[in-house]
C-alpha positions, -999 to 999 in steps of 0.1 A, spaced: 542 -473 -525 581 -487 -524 600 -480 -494 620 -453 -504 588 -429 -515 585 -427 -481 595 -392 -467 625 -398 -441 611 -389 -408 632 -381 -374 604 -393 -353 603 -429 -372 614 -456 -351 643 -466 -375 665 -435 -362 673 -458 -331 697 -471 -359 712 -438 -362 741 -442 -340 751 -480 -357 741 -468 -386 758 -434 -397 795 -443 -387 787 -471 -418 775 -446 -443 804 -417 -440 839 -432 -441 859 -416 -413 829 -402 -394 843 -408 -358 880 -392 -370 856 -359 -381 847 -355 -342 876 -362 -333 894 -337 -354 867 -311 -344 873 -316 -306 910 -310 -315 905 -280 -334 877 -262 -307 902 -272 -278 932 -254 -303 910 -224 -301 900 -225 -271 935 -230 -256 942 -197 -273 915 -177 -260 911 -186 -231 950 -182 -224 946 -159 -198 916 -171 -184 930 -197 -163 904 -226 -144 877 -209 -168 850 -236 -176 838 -236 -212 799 -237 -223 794 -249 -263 762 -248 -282 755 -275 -298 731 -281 -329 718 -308 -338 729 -328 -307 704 -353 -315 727 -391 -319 749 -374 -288 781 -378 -314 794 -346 -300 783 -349 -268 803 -381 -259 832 -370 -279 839 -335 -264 826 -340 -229 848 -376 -223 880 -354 -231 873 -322 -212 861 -322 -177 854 -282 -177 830 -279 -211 793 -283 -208 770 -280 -228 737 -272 -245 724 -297 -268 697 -285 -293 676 -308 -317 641 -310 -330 633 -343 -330 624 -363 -296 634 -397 -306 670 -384 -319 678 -371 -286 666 -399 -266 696 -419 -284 719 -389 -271 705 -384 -235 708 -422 -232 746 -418 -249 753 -391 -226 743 -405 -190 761 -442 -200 795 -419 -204 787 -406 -170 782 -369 -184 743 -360 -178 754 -334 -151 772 -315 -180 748 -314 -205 714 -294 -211 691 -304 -238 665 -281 -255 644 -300 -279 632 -277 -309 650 -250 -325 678 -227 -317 654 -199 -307 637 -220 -282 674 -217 -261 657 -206 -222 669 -173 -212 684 -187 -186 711 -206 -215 710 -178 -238 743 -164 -229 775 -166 -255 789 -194 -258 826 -203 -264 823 -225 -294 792 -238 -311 789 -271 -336 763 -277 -364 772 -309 -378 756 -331 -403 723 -307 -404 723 -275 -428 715 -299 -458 688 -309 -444 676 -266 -439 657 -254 -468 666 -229 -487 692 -208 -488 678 -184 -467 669 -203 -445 700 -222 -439 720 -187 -438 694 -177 -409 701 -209 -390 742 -201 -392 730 -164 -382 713 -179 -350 743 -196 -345 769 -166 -345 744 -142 -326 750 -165 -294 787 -167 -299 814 -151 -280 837 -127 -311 866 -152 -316 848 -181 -304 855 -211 -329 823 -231 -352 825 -265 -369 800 -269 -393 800 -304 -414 773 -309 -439 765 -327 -471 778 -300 -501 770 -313 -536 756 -302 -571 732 -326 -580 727 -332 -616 765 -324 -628 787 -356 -636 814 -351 -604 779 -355 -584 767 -389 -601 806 -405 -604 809 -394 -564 774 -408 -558 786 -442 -573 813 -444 -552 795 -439 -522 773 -465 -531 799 -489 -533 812 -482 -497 777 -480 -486 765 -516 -500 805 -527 -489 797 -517 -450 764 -538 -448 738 -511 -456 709 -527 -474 699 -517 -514 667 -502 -503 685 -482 -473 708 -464 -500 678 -461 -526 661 -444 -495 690 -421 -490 692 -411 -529 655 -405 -528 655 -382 -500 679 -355 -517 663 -327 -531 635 -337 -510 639 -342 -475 673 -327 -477 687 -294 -495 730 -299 -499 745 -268 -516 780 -265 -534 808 -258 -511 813 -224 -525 778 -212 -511 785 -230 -476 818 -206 -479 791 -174 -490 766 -185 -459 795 -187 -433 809 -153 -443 773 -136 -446 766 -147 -414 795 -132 -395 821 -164 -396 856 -153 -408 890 -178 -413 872 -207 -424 893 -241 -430 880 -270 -443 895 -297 -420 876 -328 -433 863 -344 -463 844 -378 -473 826 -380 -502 801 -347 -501 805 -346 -464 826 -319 -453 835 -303 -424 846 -265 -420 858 -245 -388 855 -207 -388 856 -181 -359 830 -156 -356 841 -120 -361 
């Protein structure tokens, strides 16, 4: 069996790459979290107006990597945070991120789903994140359920990034872009059999969507305003406020 019929796996030891590994793949990937902690703050600068000395609590999903984590809490003294993921290994790497920047005291993390939040977290948040994880949700169904767990623990007005992979596999825009990535890909050091791993995996491991039904699933599931504020390749990255 080659290498890249092997099913991706967060619990393989190879996602202690993740965090070298990922800002290689998507060009720009630390200016997208930047750009998102600009864009919560923007919001929540706004809201929270006349809330003066008001500490904020975000949700975040997928905090597995600790990308957000780092990002957000090294800017802003008064947001914690809860940090959901499923896989163990994945938020190793972001506990580890997290108490090296000095911020374990602000962070909770829940490994498992979103429904697995303790009652004792379960209280709106101000802003929630979900980046670089609906493609890899099932389904359409499924991945509108996930954005409905999302907004049912949202404050109304509270801001949502949400950066995925949005393609159409099978048209020609989706095999020119995917030949360009490759390029960049095999340009940045990743390895022949890494990206044959990563073409491999789509439609299989993963489930990326057109951005029009990312737009449907956002609107279905309560999320109103939505601007897309970053793309790179079929990574792009959306920030709505729930209704």
């Amino acid at each position: 069996m080659k290498d890249n019929d092997v099913p991706m796996s967060w619990e393989h030891p190879a996602v202690y790459r993740y965090e070298e590994t990922i800002a290689l793949k998507i060009p720009g990937y630390a200016h997208m979290y930047e750009m998102t902690d600009h864009l919560i703050a923007a919001h929540l600068n706004t809201t929270q107006s006349n809330e003066t000395g008001r500490a904020a609590e975000l949700l975040i999903v997928g905090a597995g990597g600790g990308q957000e984590l780092v990002t957000f809490g090294s800017r802003h003294q008064d947001w914690s945070f809860t940090g959901i993921d499923p896989s163990a290994r994945m938020l190793e790497i972001a506990k580890a991120r997290v108490e090296r920047a000095g911020l374990s005291h602000r962070v909770s993390f829940v490994q498992g789903s979103i429904q697995q939040i303790p009652e004792r977290h379960a209280f709106p948040y101000d802003a929630a994140t979900c980046m670089l994880v609906l493609h890899f949700v099932s389904g359409l169904s499924q991945k509108k359920e996930l954005l409905c767990q999302v907004a049912e623990r949202l404050k109304p007005g509270s801001p949502f990034c949400l950066a995925s992979i949005n393609a159409e596999p099978g048209t020609a825009a989706f095999g020119m872009q995917m030949q360009a990535w490759k390029s960049h890909m095999l340009d940045n050091g990743i390895s022949i059999e890494e990206w044959e791993r990563f073409t491999a995996s789509i439609g299989r491991e993963s489930d990326p969507v057109a951005s029009s039904s990312v737009l449907e699933l956002l609107g279905e599931a309560g999320f109103t305003q939505p601007i897309r504020y970053f793309g790179s390749y079929f990574v792009e990255a959306w920030c709505s406020v729930k209704q």
